[in-house]
C-alpha positions in Angstrom: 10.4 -11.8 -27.4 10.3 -8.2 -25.9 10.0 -6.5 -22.5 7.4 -3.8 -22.9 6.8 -1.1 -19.6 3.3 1.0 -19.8 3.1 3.5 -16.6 0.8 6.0 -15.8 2.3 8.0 -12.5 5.6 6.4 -12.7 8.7 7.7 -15.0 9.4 4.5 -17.0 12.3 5.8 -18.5 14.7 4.3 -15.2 13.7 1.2 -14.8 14.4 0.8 -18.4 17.3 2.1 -18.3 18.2 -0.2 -14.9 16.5 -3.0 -17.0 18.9 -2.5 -20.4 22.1 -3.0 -18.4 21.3 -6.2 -17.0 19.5 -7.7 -20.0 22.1 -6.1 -23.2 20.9 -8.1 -25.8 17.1 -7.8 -25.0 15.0 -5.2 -26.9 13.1 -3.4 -24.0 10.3 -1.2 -24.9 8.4 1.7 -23.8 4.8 1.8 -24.7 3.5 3.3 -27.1 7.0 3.1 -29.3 6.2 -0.4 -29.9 8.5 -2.4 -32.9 5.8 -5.5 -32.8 3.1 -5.9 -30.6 3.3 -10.0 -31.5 6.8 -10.2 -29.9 5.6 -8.9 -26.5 5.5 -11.6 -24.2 6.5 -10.1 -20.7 4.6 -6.6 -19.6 5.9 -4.6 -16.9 3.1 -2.9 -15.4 2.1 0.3 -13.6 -1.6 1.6 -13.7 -2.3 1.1 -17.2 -5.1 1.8 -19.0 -8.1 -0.4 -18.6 -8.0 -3.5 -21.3 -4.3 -2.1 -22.9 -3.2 -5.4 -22.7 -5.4 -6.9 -25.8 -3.3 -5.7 -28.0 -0.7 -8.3 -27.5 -2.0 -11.6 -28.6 1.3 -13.3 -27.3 1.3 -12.1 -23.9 2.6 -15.2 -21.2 3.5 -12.6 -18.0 2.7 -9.3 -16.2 4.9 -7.9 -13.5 3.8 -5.3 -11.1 6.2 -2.2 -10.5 5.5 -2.1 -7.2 3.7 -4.7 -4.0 0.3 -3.5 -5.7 -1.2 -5.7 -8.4 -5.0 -4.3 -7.8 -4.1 -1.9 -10.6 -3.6 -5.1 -13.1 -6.7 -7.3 -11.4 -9.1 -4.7 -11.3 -8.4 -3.2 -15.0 -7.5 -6.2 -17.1 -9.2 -9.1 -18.5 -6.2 -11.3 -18.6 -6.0 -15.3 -19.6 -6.0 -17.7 -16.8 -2.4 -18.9 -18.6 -1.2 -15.2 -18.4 1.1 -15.3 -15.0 1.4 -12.9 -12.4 3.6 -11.4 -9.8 4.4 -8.5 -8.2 7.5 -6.3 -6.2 8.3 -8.0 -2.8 11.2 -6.2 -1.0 12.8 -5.6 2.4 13.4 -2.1 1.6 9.7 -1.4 0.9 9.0 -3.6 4.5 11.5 -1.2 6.0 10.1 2.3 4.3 7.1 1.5 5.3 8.0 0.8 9.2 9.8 4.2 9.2 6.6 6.4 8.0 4.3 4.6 10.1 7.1 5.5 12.6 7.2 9.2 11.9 3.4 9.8 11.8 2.9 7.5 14.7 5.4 9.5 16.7 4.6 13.0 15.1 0.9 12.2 16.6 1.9 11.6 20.1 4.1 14.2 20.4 1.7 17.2 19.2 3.8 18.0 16.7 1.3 18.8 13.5 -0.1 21.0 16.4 2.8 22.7 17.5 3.6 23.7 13.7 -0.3 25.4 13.6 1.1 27.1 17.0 4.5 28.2 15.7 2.4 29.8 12.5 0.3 31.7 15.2 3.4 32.5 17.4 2.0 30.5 20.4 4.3 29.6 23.3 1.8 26.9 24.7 3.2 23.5 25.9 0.4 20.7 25.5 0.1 17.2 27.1 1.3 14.4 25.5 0.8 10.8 25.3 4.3 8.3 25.2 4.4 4.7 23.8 4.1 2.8 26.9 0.2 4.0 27.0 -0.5 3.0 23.3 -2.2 0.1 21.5 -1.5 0.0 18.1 -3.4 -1.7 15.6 -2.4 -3.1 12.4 -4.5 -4.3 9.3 -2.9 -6.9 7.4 -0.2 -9.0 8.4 1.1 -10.3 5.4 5.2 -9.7 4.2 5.1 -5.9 5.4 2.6 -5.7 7.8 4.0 -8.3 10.0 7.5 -6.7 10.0 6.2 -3.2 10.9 4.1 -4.8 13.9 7.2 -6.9 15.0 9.1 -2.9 15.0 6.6 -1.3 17.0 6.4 -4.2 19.0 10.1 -4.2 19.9 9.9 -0.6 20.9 7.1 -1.4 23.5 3.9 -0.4 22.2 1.0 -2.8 22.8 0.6 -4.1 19.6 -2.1 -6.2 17.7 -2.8 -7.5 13.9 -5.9 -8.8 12.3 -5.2 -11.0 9.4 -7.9 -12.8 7.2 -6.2 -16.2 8.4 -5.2 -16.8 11.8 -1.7 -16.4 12.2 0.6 -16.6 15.7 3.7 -13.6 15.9 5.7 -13.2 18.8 5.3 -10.5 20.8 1.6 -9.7 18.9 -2.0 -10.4 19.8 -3.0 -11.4 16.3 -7.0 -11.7 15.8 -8.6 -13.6 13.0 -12.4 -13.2 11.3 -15.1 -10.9 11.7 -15.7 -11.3 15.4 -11.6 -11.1 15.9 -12.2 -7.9 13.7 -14.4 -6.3 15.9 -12.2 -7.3 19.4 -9.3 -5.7 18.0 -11.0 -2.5 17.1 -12.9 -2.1 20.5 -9.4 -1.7 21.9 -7.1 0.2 19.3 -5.6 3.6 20.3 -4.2 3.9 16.6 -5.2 1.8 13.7 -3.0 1.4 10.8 -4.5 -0.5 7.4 -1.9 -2.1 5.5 -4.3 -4.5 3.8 -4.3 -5.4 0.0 -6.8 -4.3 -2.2 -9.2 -6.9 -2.7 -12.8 -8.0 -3.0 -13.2 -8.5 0.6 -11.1 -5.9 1.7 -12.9 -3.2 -1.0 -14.7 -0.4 1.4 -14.1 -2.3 4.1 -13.4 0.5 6.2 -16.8 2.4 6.5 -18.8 4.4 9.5 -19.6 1.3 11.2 -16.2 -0.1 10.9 -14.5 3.6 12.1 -17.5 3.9 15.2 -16.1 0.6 16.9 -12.8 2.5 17.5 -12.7 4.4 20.7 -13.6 7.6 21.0 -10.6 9.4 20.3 -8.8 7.0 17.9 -6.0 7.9 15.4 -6.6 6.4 11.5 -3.5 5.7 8.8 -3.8 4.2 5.6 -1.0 3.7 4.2 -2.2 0.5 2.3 -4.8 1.1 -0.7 -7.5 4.1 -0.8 -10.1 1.8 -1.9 -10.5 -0.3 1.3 -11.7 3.0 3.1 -14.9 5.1 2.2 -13.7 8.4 2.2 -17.5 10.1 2.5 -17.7 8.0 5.9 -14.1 8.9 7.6 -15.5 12.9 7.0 -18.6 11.8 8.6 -17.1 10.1 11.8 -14.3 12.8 12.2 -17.3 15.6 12.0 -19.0 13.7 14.9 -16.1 13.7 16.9 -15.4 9.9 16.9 -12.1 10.0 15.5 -8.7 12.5 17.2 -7.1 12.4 13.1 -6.4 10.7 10.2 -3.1 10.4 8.3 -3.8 9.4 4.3 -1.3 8.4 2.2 -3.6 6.5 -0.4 -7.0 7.4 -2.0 -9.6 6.1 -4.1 -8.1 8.1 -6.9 -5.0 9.5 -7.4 -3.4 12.2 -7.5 -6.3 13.4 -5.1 -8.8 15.9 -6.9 -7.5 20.0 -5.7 -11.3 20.0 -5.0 -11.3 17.0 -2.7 -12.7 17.8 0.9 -9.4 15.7 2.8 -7.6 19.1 1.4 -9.3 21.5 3.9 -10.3 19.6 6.5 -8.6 20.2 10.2 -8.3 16.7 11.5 -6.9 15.2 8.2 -3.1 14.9 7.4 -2.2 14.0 3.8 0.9 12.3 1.8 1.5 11.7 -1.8 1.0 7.9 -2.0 5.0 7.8 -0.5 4.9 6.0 2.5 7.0 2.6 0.5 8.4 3.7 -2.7 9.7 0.5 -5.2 13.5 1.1 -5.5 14.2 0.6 -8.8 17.9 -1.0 -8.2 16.8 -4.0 -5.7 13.2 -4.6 -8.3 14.9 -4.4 -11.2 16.5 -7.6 -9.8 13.7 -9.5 -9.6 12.3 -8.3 -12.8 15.4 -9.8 -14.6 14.9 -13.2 -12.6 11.1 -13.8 -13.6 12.2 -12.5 -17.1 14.7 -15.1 -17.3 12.1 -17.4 -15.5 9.7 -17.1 -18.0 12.0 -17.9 -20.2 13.0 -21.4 -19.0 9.3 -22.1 -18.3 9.5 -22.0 -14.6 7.1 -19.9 -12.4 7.4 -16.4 -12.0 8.7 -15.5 -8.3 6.3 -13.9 -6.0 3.2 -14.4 -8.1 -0.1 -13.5 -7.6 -3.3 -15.5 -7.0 -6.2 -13.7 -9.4 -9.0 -15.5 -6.9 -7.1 -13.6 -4.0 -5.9 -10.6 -5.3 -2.2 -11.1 -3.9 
């Protein structure tokens, strides 16, 4: 039995590395340097190739590298036998809270503004908004979406969460279904997604979802780039709809140098870095389901293929 990594975007060398020390006497590969694709029984994933996994006929588990495991569902045609899981961390709960933080704040205090000022060498004070007059809206309220609510909530921003199910958090008005959808839109200052990728949640984010936001409403994704139709936030920003948007995910990365979100003025852009998987604390529970699968139990944090999480 072997562990075998294939990445595309992520160095696989370090978690191998991190990997080795804990597990000495397991052979862990790196794909394609492959001793026998019969022995590999546990893949450890990162956007591979579409249908990579058929060539190993043994296969029992894949393990995301990160919270994502749209890159597996989406791309591979796996067994119903074949288990999966993915990364689920308090440091990627907390990474994510403190970007969200920083654009959040960075938005209400002018600042991108100030920095096109300072390049112009303007001396010209603007008005600003402060959290006491903000309702922030959140996407998703699963494991990380529900902690970074609960943050913003404790610093005394109005806060809401729409989830697919209904679900009750202190200090949060939490909305549920299509209609509970729309009610929390009608009254969000700034909308955060931090939904899954899923079949439900796949361009879910379109003109007529962006035109129930009031006018003047702030946008961050900092979930998955294929819940929002990126043709439709241009179009709602060029009418005026929408203040900004702050995009740290996209329908396909790295993002195209000829990609409009480049040059346009209302559009903010990060590197898919809001919640980076530390490879110390993952490695962890990468060793666990490892030695899980070995003993035949079930993999921790696995993933439902009819949900998509």
């Amino acid at each position: 039995m072997s562990i075998l990594l294939i990445c595309n975007h992520k160095d696989p060398a370090p978690w191998a590395e991190a990997l080795q020390k804990q597990l000495p006497s397991e052979r862990i590969e790196i794909y394609p340097e492959i001793e026998d694709a019969s022995s590999v029984e546990f893949i450890l994933s990162w956007k591979a190739e579409a249908g990579i996994f058929d060539q190993f006929p043994n296969l029992r588990a894949v393990q995301s590298l990160g919270a994502s495991v749209s890159h597996i569902l989406d791309h591979q045609d796996l067994a119903p036998q074949i288990q999966i899981a993915r990364i689920v961390d308090e440091r990627l709960s907390q990474d994510m809270w403190e970007y969200v933080l920083a654009v959040v704040m960075a938005h209400l205090k002018r600042l991108d503004r100030y920095q096109e000022l300072e390049k112009e060498k303007k001396w010209h004070p603007l008005p600003y908004k402060s959290i006491r007059d903000i309702h922030i809206s959140f996407l998703g309220l699963g494991k990380i979406g529900a902690f970074v609510a609960d943050k913003f909530s404790h610093l005394g921003f109005k806060v809401s969460g729409w989830s697919r199910t209904k679900k009750e958090l202190e200090g949060i008005k939490t909305f549920e279904g299509e209609k509970g959808l729309i009610q929390m839109l009608e009254r969000s200052d700034i909308l955060v997604n931090l939904l899954p990728h899923t079949a439900e949640t796949q361009a879910l984010i379109n003109e007529a979802f962006l035109e129930r936001l009031p006018k003047g409403a702030y946008l961050i994704n900092a979930g998955r780039g294929e819940t929002l139709v990126e043709e439709d936030l241009l179009k709602v920003l060029d009418k005026g709809l929408l203040s900004a948007a702050y995009l740290d995910v996209f329908q396909q990365e790295p993002l195209a140098i000829d990609h409009p979100f480049w040059q346009h003025p209302k559009i903010r852009i990060s590197p898919h870095i809001a919640s980076i998987t530390n490879i110390e604390s993952a490695s962890q529970q990468i060793v666990q389901n490892y030695r899980r699968l070995k003993s035949g139990e079930a993999l921790l944090h696995s993933v439902s293929p009819q949900n998509g999480y």
